[in-house]
N, C-alpha and C positions, 0 to 999 in steps of 0.2 A: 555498531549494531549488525552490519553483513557478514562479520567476523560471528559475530553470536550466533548469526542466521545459520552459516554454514558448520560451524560447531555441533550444533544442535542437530542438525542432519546427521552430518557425520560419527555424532558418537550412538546414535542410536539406529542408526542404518537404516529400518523401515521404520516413516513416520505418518501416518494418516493426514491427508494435508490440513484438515478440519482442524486439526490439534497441533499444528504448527501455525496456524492462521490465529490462533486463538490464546496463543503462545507468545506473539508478538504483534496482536491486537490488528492484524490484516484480515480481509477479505478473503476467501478462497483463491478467488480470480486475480490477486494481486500476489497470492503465494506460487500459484503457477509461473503467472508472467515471470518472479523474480529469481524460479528457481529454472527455467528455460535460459534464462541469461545467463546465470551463472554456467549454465550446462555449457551454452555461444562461446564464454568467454574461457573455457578449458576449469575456473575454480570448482566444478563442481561435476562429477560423473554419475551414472544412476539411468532408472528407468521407472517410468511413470506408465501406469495401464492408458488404456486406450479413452478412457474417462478423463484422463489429464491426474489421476490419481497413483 
């Protein structure tokens, strides 16, 4: 499933997080949290507005 999560970012480059949460049946606040970790851990590079979006 984190394999898909980042997939899924990655082939569509900008993704509304609303529609990634929604995507994979998460909360907003749990798409963040998991896409901030991935950022921590080097799997995943990007930028998020000041919203967390």
């Amino acid at each position: 499933l984190l394999t898909q999560f980042v997939e899924y970012i990655r082939s569509r480059k900008t993704v509304p997080l609303e529609a990634l949460a929604l995507e994979f049946g998460m909360r907003t606040a749990e798409v963040i949290d998991r896409i901030r970790a991935l950022e921590a851990g080097g799997r995943l590079t990007g930028v998020m507005d000041e919203r967390g979006k």
